[in-house]
C-alpha positions in Angstrom: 0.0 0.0 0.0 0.9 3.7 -0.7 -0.5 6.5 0.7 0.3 10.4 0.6 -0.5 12.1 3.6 -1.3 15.8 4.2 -2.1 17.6 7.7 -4.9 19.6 6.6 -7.0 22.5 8.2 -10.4 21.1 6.3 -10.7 18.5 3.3 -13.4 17.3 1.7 -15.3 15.2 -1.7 -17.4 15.8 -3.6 -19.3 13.0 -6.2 -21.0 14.8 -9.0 -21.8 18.4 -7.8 -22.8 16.8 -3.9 -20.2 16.9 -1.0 -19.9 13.4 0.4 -17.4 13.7 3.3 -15.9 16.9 4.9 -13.1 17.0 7.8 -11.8 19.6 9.6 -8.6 19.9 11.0 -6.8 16.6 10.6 -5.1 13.7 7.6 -6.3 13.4 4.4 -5.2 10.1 2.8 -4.5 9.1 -0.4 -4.5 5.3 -0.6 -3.1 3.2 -3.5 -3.1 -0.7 -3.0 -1.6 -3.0 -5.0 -2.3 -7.1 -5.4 0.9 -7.9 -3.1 -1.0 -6.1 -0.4 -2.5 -8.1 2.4 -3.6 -7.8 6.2 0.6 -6.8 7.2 0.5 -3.9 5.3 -3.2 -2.7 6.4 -2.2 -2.9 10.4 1.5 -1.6 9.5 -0.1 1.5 7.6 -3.0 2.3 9.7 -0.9 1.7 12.8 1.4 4.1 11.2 -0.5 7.0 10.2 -3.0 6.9 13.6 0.6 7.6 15.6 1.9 10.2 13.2 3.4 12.7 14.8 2.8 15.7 12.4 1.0 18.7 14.4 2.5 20.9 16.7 3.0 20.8 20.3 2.8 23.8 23.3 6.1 24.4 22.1 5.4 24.1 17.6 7.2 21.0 17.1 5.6 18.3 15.4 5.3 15.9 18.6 1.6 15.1 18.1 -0.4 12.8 16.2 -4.0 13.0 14.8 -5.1 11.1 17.8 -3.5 13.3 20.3 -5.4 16.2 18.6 -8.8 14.7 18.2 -7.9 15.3 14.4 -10.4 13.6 11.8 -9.1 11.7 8.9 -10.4 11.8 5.3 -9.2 8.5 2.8 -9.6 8.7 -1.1 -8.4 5.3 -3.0 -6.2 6.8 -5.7 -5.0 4.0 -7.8 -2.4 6.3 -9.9 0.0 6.2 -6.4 1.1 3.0 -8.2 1.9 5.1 -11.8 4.8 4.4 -13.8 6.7 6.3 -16.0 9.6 4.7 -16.9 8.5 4.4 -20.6 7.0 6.7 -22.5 4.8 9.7 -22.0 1.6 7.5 -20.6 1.9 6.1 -17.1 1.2 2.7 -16.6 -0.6 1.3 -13.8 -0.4 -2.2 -13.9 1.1 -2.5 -10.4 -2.3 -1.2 -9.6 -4.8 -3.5 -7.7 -7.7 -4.3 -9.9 -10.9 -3.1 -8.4 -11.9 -7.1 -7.2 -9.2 -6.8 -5.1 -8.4 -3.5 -4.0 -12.1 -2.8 -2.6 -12.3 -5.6 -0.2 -8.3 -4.3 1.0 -9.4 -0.6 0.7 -12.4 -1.1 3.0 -10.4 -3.0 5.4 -7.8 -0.5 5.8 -10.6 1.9 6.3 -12.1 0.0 9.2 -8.9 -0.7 10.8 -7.9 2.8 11.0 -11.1 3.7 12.4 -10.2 1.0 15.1 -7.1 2.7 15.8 -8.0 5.9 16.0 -11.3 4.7 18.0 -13.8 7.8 15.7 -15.6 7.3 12.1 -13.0 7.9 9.2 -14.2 9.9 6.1 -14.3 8.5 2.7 -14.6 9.2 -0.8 -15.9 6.9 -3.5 -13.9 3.6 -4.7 -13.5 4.2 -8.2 -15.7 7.6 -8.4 -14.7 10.5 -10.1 -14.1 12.9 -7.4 -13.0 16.6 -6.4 -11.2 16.8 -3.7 -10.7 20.0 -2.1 -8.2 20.8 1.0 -6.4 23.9 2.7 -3.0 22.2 3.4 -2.0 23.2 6.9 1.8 23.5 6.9 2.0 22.3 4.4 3.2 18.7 5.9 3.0 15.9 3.3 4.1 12.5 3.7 4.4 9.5 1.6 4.3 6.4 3.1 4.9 2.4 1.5 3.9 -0.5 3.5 6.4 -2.7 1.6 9.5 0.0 2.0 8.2 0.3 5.7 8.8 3.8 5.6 
């Protein structure tokens, strides 16, 4: 699994012309998975991102994680994470999970993360065409690869 990771003052969806999901202060989540993924990388990644440390302390040093804050998180599947573009001018994205798989993995991660962080998580729309609108706060943006670990 991939996933870019912005602290964000407010993010939301929106699914032909209706807002489905808005956050305030907290993670959006970008979330790519691929067919190697499994159940390792959805407790590794969730794990990961509930214990971020990435918003300031008393003292303005990133020391504190989403948790900590009572942040909100927002996650969008976003298969082109996976995009190469080694050859040519046209990514490829055949490391890309096909939808049979990726939905069932997607969702999980979704749950588990909601586990972790013990609040609803926000969602888009697997496969949707969406708009995704933020105010970055920072900006802080991560990315994350359950098979690098890091």
């Amino acid at each position: 699994m991939r996933a870019v990771i912005q602290r964000v003052a407010h993010a939301s969806v929106t699914i032909s012309g209706e807002v489905k999901s808005r956050i305030g202060q907290g993670l959006l989540v970008l979330l790519a998975v691929e067919d190697a993924d499994g159940g390792e990388d959805i407790e590794w990644l969730s794990g990961k991102i509930a214990r971020l440390r990435v918003f300031p302390d008393d003292a303005g040093v990133m020391n504190r994680s989403v948790q900590e804050i009572g942040g909100e998180v927002l996650v969008v599947s976003q298969f082109t994470l996976f995009a190469s573009t080694r050859k040519g001018n046209r990514p490829s994205y055949v490391r890309s999970a096909k939808p049979e798989t990726a939905i069932p993995l997607y969702e999980s991660f979704v749950a588990r993360l909601s586990r972790e962080l013990e609040k609803p998580v926000q969602t888009g729309e697997f496969g949707a065409d969406m708009q995704v609108a933020l105010e970055n706060d920072g900006p802080v943006t991560l990315i994350i690869d359950s098979k690098l670990r890091e």
